[in-house]
C-alpha positions as CSV (number, residue, x, y, z in Angstrom):
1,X,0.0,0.0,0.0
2,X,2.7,2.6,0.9
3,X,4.3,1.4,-2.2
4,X,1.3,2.6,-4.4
5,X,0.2,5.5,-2.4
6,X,4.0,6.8,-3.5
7,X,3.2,6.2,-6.7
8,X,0.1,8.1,-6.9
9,X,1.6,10.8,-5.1
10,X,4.8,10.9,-7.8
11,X,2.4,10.5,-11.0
12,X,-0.6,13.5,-10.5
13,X,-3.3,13.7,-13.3
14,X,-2.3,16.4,-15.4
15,X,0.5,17.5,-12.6
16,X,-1.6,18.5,-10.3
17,X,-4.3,16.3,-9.6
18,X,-4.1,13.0,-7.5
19,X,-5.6,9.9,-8.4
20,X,-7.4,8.0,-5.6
21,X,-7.0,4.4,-4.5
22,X,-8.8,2.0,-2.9
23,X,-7.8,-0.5,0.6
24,X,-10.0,-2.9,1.6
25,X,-9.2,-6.0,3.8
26,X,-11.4,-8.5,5.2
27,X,-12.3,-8.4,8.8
28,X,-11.3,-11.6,9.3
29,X,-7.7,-11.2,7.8
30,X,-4.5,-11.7,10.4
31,X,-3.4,-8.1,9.7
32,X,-6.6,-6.6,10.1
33,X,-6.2,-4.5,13.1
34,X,-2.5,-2.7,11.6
35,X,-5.2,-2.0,8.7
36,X,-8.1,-0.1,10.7
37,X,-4.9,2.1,12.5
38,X,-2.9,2.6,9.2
39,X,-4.1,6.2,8.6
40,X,-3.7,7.8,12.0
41,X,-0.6,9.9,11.7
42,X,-2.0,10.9,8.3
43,X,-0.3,8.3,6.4
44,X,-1.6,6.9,3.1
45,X,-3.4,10.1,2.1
46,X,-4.0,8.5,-1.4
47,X,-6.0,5.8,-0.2
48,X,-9.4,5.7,0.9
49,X,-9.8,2.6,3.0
50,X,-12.3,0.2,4.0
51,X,-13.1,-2.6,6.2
52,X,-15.1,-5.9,4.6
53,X,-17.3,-6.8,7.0
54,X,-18.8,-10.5,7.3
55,X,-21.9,-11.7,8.7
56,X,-20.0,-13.9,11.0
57,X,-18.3,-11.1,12.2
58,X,-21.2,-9.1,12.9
59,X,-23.0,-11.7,15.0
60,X,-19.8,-12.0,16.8
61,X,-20.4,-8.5,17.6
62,X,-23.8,-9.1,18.5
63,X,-22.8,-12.1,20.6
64,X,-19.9,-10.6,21.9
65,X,-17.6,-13.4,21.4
66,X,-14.7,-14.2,19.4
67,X,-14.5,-14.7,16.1
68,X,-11.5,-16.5,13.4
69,X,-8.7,-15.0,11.9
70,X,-7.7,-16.7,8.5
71,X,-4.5,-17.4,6.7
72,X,-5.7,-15.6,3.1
73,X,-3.2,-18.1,1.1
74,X,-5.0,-22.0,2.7
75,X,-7.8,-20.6,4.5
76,X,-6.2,-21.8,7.9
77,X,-7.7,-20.4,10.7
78,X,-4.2,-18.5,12.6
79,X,-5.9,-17.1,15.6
80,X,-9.0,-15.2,17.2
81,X,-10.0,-11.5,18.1
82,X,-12.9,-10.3,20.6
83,X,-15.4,-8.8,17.8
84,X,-16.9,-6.1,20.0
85,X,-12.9,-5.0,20.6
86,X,-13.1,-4.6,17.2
87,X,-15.8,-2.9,15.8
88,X,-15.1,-0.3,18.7
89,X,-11.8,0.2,17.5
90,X,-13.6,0.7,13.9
91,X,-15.9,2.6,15.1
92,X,-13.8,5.2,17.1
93,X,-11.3,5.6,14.6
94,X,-14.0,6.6,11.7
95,X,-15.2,9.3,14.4
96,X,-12.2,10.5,15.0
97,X,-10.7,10.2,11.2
98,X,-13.3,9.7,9.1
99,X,-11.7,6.4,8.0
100,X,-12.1,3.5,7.5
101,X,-15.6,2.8,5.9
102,X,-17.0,-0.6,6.0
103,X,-18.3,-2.5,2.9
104,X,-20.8,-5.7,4.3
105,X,-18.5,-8.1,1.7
106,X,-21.0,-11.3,2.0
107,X,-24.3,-9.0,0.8
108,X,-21.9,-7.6,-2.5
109,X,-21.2,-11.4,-3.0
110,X,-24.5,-12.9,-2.6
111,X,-25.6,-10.2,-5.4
112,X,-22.7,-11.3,-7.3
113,X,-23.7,-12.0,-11.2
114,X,-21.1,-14.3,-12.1
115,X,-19.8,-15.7,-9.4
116,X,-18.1,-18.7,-11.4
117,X,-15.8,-16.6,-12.7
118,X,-14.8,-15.3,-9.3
119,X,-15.7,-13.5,-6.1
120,X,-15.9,-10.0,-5.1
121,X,-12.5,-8.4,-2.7
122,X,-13.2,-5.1,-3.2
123,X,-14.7,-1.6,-4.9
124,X,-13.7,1.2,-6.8
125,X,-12.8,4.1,-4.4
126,X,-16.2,5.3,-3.8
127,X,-17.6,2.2,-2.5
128,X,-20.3,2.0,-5.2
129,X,-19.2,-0.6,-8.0
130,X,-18.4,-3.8,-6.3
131,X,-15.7,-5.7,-9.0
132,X,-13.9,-8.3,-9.8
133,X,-10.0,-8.2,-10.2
134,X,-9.5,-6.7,-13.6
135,X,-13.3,-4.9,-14.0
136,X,-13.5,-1.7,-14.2
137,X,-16.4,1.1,-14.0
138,X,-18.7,1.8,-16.6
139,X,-20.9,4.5,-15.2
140,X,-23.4,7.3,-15.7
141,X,-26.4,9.4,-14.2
142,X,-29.6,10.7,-15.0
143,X,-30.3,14.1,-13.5
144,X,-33.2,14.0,-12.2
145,X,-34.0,17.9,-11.5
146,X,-34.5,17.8,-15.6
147,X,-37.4,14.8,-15.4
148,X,-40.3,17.0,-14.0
149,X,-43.7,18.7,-15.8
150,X,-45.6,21.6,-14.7
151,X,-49.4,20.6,-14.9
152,X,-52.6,22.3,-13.8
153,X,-52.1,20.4,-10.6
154,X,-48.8,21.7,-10.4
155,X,-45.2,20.2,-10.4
156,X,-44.9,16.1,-11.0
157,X,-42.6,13.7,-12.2
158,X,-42.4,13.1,-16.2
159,X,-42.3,9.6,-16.2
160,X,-42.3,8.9,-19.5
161,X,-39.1,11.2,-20.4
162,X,-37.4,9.3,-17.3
163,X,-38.5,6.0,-19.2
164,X,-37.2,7.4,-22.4
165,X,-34.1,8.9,-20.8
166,X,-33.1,5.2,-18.9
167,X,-33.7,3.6,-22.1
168,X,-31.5,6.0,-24.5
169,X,-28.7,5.8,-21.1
170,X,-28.8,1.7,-21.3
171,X,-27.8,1.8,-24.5
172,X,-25.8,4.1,-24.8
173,X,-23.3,2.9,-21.9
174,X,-23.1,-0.6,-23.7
175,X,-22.0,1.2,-26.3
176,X,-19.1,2.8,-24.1
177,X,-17.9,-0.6,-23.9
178,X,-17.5,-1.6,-27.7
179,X,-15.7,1.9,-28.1
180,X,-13.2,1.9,-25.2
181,X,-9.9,1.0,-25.3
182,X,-8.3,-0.9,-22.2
183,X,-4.7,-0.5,-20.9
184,X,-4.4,-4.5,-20.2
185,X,-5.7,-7.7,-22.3
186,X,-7.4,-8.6,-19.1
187,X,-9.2,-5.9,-18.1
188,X,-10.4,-5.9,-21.8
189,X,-11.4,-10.0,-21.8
190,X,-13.3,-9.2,-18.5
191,X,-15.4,-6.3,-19.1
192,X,-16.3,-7.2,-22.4
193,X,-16.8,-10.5,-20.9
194,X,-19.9,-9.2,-17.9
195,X,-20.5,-6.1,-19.6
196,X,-21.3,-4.1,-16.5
197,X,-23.0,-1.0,-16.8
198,X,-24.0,0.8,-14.0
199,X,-26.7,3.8,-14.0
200,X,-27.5,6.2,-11.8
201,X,-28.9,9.6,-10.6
202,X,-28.2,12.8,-9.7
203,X,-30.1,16.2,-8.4
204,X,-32.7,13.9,-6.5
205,X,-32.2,16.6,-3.8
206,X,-33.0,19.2,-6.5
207,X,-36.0,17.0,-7.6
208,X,-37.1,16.9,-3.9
209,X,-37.1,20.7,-3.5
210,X,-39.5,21.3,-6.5
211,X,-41.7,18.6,-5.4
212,X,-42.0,20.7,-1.8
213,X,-40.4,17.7,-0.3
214,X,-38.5,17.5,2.4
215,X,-35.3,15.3,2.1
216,X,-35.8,14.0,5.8
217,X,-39.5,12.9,5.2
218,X,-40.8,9.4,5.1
219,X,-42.6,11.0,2.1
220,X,-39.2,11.2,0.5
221,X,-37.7,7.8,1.2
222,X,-40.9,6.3,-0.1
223,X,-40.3,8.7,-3.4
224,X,-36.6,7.1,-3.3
225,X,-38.0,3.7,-3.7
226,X,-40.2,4.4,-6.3
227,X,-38.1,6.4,-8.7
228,X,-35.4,3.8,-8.4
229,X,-37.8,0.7,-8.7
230,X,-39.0,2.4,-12.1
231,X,-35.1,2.7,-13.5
232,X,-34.2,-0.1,-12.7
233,X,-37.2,-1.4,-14.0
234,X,-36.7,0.3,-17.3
235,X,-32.9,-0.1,-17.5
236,X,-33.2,-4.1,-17.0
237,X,-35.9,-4.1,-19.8
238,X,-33.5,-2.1,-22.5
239,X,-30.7,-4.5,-21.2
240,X,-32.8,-7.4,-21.8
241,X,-34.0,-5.6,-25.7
242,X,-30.4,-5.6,-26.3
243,X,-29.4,-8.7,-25.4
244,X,-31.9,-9.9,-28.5
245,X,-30.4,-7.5,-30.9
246,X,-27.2,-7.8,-30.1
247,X,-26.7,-10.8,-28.0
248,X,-26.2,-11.8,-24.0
249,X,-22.8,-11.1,-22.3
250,X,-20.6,-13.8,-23.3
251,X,-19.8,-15.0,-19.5
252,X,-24.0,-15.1,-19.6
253,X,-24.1,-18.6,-19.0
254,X,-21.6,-18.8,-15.9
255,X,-24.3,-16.4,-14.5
256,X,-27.0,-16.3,-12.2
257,X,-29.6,-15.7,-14.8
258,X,-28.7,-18.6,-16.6
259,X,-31.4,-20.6,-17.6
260,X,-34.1,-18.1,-16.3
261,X,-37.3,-17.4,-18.6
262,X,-36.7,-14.2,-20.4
263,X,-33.9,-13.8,-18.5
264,X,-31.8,-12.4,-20.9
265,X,-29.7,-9.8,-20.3
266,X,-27.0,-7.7,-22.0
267,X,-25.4,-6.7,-18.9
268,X,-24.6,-8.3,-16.0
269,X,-25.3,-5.0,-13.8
270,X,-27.3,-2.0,-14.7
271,X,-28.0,0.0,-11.7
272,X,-25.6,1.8,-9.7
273,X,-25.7,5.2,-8.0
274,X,-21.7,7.2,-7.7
275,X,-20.7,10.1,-6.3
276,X,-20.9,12.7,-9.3
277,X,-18.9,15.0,-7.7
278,X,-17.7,16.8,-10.3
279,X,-20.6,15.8,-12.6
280,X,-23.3,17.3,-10.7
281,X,-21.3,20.7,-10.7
282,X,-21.3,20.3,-14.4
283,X,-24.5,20.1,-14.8
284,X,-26.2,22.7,-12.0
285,X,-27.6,20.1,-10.0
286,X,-27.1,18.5,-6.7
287,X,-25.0,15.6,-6.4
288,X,-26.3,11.7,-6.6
289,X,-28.6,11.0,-3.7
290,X,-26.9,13.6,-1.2
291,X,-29.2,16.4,0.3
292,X,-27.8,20.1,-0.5
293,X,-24.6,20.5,1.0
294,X,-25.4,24.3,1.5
295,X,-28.0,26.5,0.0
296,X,-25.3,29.5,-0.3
297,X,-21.9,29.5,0.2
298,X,-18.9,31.6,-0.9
299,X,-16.8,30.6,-4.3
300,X,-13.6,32.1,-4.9
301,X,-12.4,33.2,-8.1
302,X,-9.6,35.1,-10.0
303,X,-7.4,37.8,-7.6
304,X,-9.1,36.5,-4.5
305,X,-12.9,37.5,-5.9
306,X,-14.8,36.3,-3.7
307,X,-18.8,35.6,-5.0
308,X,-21.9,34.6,-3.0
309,X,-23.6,31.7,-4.7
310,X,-27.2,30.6,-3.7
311,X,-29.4,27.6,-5.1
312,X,-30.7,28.9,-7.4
313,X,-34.2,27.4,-6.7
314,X,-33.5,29.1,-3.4
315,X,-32.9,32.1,-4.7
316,X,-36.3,31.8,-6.9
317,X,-38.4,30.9,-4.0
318,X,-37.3,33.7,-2.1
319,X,-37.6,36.7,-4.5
320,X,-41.7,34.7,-5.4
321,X,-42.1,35.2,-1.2
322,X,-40.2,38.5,-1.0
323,X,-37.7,37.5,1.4
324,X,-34.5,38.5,-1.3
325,X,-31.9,40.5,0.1
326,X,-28.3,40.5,-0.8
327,X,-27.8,40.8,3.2
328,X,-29.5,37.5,3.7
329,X,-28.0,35.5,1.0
330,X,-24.3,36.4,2.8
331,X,-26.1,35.1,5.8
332,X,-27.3,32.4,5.0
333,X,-23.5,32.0,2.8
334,X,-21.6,32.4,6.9
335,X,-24.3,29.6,8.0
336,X,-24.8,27.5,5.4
337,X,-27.9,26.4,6.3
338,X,-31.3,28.6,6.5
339,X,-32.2,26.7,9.5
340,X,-33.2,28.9,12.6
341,X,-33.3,32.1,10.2
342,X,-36.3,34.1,11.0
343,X,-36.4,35.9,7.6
344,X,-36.7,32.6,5.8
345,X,-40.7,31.0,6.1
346,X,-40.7,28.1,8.1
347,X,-41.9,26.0,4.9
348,X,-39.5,26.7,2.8
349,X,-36.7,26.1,5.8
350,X,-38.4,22.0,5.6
351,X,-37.5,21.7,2.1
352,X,-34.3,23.5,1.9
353,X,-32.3,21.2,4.9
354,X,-28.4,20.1,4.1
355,X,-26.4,17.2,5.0
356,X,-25.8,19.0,8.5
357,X,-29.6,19.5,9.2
358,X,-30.3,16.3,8.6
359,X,-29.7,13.6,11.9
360,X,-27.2,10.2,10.6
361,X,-30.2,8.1,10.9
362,X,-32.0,9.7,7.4
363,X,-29.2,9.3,5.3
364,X,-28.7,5.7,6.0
365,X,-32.9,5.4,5.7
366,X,-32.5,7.3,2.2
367,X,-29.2,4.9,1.1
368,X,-30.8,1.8,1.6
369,X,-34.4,3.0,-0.3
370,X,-32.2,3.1,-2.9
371,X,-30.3,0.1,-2.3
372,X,-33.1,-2.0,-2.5
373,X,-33.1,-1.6,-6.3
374,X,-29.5,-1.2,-6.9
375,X,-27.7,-4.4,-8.4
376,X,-24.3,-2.9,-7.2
377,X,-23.9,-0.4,-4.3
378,X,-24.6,3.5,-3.2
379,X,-22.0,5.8,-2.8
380,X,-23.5,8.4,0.3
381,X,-21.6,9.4,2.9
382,X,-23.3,10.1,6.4
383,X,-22.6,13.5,7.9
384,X,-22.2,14.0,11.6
385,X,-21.8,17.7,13.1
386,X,-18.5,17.8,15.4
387,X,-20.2,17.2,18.6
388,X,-21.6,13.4,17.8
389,X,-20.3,10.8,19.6
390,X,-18.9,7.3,18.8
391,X,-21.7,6.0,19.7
392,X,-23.5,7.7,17.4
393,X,-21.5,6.2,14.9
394,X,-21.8,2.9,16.3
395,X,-25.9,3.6,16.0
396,X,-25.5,4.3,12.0
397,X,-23.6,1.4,11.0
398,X,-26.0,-1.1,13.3
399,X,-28.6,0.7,11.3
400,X,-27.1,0.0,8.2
401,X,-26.5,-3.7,8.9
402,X,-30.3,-3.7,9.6
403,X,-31.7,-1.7,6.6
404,X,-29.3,-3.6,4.1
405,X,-27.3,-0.9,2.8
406,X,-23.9,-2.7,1.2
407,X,-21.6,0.0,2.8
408,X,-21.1,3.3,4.9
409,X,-18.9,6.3,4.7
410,X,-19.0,8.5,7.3
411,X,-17.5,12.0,8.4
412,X,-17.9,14.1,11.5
413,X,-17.3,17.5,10.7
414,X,-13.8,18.8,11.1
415,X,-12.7,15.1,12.2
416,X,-9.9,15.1,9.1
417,X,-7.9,17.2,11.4
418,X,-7.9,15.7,14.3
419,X,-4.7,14.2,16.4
420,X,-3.9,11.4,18.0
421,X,-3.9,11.9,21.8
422,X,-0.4,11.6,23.4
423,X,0.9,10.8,26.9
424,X,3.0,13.7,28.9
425,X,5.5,11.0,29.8
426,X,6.3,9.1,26.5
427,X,5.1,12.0,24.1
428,X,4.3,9.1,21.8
429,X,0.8,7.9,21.0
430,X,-1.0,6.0,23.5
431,X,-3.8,5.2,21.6
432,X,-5.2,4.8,17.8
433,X,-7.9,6.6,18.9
434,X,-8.6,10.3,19.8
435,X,-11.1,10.9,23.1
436,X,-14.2,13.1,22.6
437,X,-14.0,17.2,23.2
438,X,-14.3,17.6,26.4
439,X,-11.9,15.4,28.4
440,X,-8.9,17.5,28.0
441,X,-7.7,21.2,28.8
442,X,-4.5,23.1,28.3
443,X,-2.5,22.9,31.3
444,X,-2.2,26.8,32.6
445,X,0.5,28.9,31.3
446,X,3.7,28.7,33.0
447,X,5.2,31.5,34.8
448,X,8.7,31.5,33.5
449,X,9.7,29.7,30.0
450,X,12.8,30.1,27.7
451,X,12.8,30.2,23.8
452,X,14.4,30.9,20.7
453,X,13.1,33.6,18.1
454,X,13.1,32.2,14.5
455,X,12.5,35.0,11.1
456,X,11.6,33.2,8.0
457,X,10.7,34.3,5.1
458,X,7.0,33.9,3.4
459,X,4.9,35.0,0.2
460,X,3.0,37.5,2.8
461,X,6.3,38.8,4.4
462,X,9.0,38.2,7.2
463,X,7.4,35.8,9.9
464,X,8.9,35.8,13.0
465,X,8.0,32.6,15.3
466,X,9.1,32.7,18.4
467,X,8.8,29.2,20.5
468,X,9.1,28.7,24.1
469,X,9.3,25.8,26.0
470,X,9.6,24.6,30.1
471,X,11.1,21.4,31.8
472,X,7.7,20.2,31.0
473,X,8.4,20.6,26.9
474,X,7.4,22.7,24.1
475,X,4.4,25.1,25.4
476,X,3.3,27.5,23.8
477,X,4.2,29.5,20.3
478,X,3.9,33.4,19.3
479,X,4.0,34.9,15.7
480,X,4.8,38.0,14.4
481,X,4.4,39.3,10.5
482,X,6.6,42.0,9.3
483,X,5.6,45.3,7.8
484,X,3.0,43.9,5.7
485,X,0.8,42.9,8.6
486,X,-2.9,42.1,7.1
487,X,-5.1,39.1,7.1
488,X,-1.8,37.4,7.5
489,X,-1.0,38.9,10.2
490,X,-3.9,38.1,11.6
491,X,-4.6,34.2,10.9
492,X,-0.9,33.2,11.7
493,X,-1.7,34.9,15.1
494,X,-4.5,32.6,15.2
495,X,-2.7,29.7,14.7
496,X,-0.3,30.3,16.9
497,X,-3.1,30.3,19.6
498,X,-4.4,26.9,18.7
499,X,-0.8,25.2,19.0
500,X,-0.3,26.7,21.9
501,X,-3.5,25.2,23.5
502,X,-2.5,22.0,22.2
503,X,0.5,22.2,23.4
504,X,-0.2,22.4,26.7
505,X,-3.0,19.7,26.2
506,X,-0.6,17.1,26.1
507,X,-0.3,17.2,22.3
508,X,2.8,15.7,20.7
509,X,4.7,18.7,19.1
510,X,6.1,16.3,16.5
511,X,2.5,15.8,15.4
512,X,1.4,19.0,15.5
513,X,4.6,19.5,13.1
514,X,3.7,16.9,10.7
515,X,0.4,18.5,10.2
516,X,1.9,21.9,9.7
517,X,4.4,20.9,7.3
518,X,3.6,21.3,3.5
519,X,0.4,23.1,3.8
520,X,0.2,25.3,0.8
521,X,-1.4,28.7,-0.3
522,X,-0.9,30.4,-3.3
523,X,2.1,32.6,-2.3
524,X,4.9,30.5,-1.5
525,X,8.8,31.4,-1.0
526,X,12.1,30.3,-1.8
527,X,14.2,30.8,1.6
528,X,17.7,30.2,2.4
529,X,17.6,26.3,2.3
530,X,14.4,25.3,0.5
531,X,10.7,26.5,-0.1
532,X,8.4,27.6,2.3
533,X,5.2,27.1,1.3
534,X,2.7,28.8,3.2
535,X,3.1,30.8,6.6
536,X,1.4,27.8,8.0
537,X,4.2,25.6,6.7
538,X,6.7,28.0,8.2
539,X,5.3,27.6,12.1
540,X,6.0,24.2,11.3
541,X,9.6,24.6,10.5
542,X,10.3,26.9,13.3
543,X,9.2,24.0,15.4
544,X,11.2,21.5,13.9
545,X,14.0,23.5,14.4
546,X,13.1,24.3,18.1
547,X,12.5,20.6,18.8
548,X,16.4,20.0,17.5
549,X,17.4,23.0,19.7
550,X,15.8,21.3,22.7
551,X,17.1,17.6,22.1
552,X,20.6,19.2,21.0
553,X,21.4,22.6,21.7
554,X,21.6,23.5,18.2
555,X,20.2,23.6,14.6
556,X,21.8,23.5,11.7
557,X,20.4,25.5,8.8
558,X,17.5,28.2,8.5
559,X,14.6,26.6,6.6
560,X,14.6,22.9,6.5
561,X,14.1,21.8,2.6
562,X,10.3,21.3,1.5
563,X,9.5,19.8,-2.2
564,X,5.9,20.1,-4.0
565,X,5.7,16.4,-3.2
566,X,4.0,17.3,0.5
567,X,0.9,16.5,1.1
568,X,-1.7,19.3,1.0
569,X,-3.7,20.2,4.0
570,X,-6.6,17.8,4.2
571,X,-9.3,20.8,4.2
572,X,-8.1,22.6,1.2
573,X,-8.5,21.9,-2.4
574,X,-5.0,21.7,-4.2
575,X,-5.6,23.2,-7.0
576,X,-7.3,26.5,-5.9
577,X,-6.7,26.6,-2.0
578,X,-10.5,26.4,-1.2
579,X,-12.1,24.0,1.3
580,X,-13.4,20.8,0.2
581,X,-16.5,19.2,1.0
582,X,-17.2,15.6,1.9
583,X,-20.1,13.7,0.2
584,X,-20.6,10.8,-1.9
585,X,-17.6,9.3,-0.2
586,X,-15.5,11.7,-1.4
587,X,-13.7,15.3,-1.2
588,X,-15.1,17.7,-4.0
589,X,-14.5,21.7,-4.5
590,X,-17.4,23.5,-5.3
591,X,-15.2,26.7,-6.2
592,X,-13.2,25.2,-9.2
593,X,-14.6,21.5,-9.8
594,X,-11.9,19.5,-8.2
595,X,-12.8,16.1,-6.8
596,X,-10.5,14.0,-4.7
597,X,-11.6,10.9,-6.6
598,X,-12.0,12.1,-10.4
């Protein structure tokens, strides 16, 4: 894994732009548990990762017993693990991380189409298209925010242009096939082999909004059902027309639809709903089956522009009620949400909810609507605000083991930059997992401390960073910008704030320097010694160099070297500095189209 995540980090789409990969181990492998912890220092920032979870696993839980460990290469069973140990361990790290996901490995296997010709490990890096080693994803969406009529009884679905739409989709996706060209012979001999297709939708939060349906209704997970029973309805029957005219996948009789009446099928999976991150920004709607992520927020442009963009059916509603004002859009823009804002009717503030208005427990009852007529998987991930507890992640994912959802992604807002908790005594890491807000404080400042004044230069200007330490250790930092002063000025002082409170929380200063180091902005500097890349970036330095000073008496050099090889901060988009936002199981930038896993 390290191997390939240094790979991906060396070779960027188009020089910029990462690729994504995908981990996933069974549950029931011997290295299992060094897999769950493998991204807590921030390590393997290429990969997403996720757990396959077994059904015997999970009635071990349920028990709470053991269950086997196996030896991947014979199938020996090598040893045992408490199962509740376990899934606690899971499900602390995804609240304190975000990672890993979980993927329930025997449902994608019992809706496996061929399994003769082998058995499912693992999905794409979005969690929807379960494949076989050597398949690869063949997908597209129907936006649904374009499959409405206006009628005398006002807005309804157009059922027969969806019909039409899934139809013309079908076909034209097994046509993607024919024309592609693969990079291996047997990535080509399998695709062309199953044929999978896999269609979806997008702007179902858009379609809810014109409807005058809220996204966390029963009315709306019942809609959910219904609109995806229909498509997959229709998509099966144009697989099936094709299969006549043009014949059944070749692997078609190593199938499970071998031998069925009228069970023809050109396509071994049809249905599938992905992310459409960047698709959904494309074309003006919302993305697959996520609820808004914000009815107006800020996008930057050229020379630091910044623009406030609303929804536009927002935007609609409220100049048709008279509630417009520029005022209220930059409001609305801070918050995000139009929840609790008493210029915005309380009917419109039903429809209009986001991912963070919306409790865990809606998302999963929306994802598995939709799963129930899915023949691969839904990529959704489940928001949490910042004050939800692990067990309120351990709530979701018993939910979604109930439902029969095929996998969950989850992020608790502002979890991606979190640390690992340390101990004053070892200032290592104690645990793999980080303790909720709440059962730490600062330690109060002490009276005397000694320190060293470092002055590097930045794209905003001479930063001087001063760090001070006691016999306790590294306590508490203070910044200074030269004459240029500004927001710059301003923010480094706020940083400097922050790692002081950590510091005197207990917090490792090593970690606290690995997270520093290589965050970027668009200003960076060459210094005596290497780049520095951001003023951020530049704390970071001074600290490394204070941490030698206190282990040696001495540093050698001003600015320690930094290459564009670094990772970027894991808020921030790297292409135009903005912050990303997590949905589909992904990280996407509304401000210039970015998406994590394009």
């Amino acid at each position: 894994m390290r191997v390939f995540n240094q790979a991906t980090e060396a070779v960027k789409q188009g020089g910029t732009r990462r690729g994504a990969n995908m981990g996933v181990l069974r549950i029931d492998h011997p290295d299992i548990l060094e897999f769950i912890t493998c991204k807590k220092d921030g390590d393997f920032s290429n990969f997403n990762i996720s757990v396959a979870i077994t059904e015997e696993f999970m009635e071990a839980v349920k028990a709470g017993t053991d269950y086997t460990l196996y030896d991947p290469r014979d199938k020996s069973a090598v040893g045992t693990l408490n199962a509740a140990e376990v899934y606690d361990l899971i499900v602390n790290l995804a609240w304190a991380t975000g990672d890993p996901g979980i993927i329930f490995i025997d449902r994608m296997n019992r809706d496996n189409p061929t399994p003769a010709i082998g058995e499912i490990e693992a999905t794409n890096p979005c969690g929807e298209q379960p494949l076989l080693p050597y398949e690869a994803c063949n997908l597209g969406s129907i936006n649904l925010s374009r499959m409405l009529k206006r009628g005398n009884e006002g807005i309804d679905i157009n059922w027969d242009k969806l019909k039409d739409v899934t139809h013309r989709a079908v076909r034209f996706l097994d046509d993607v096939i024919e024309v592609n060209n693969y990079p291996l012979p047997q990535i080509d001999e399998l695709v062309r082999g199953n044929r999978k297709i896999g269609l979806g939708v997008m702007g179902w939060a858009d379609m809810l909004i014109e409807l005058g349906i809220g996204y966390n209704t029963a009315e709306a997970v019942e809609l959910a059902r219904k609109v995806m029973e229909f498509i997959a309805t229709e998509a099966k029957a144009e697989s099936h027309d094709l299969a006549l005219e043009r014949g059944v996948f070749p692997n078609f009789d190593k199938s499970i639809f071998a031998g069925k009446e009228n069970g023809e099928l050109r396509n071994a999976t049809v249905t599938t709903i992905a992310p459409t991150g960047t698709l959904s920004i494309i074309a003006s709607c919302s993305s697959g089956v996520e609820p808004l992520f914000a009815v107006s927020y800020v996008r930057n442009v050229m020379d630091n522009d910044k623009l406030v963009e609303v929804n536009p059916r927002f935007e609609k509603i409220a100049h048709d009620m008279d509630f417009y004002s520029p005022e209220l859009m930059e409001e609305i823009a801070e918050h995000g949400s139009v929840q609790g804002i008493t210029e915005v009717p309380a009917q419109v503030q039903e429809v209009f909810v986001t991912a963070h208005d919306i409790i865990p427990e809606w998302h999963i009852r929306m994802q598995a609507a939709y799963q129930d007529y899915i023949d691969n998987a839904v990529s959704k991930t489940v928001n949490f605000s910042n004050s939800a507890t692990p067990e309120d992640v351990r709530h979701t994912y018993d939910l979604a083991y109930e439902l029969g959802v095929k996998g969950v992604t989850i992020y608790r807002d502002g979890s991606k930059d979190s640390q690992v908790l340390t101990t004053g005594s070892t200032g290592k890491a104690e645990s793999a997992v980080q303790m909720p807000a709440g059962e730490i404080a600062p330690r109060p400042r002490p009276s005397v401390t000694q320190g060293r004044t470092e002055k590097i230069q930045t794209g905003c200007g001479n930063l001087y960073v001063t760090i001070n330490w006691d016999e306790q250790g590294m306590c508490e930092v203070f910044t200074s910008m030269g004459k240029s002063g500004g927001c710059a000025s301003s923010q480094s002082e706020a940083l400097s704030r922050m790692i002081s409170a950590s510091l005197r929380a207990g917090i490792d200063p090593e970690a606290l320097t690995k997270h520093l180091r290589g965050i970027r902005c668009p200003s960076p500097a060459w210094a005596e010694g290497g780049k520095v890349l951001s003023c951020a970036d530049a704390v970071g330095i001074a600290m490394e160099h204070a941490l030698e000073f206190i282990k040696t008496g001495e540093t050698a050099g001003l600015v320690s070297k930094n290459t564009d090889a670094l990772d970027n901060h894991a808020g921030a988009c790297p292409e135009c500095g903005s912050d990303l936002e997590h949905e589909s199981g992904c990280a996407v930038c509304r401000s210039c189209g970015y998406s994590k896993c394009a």
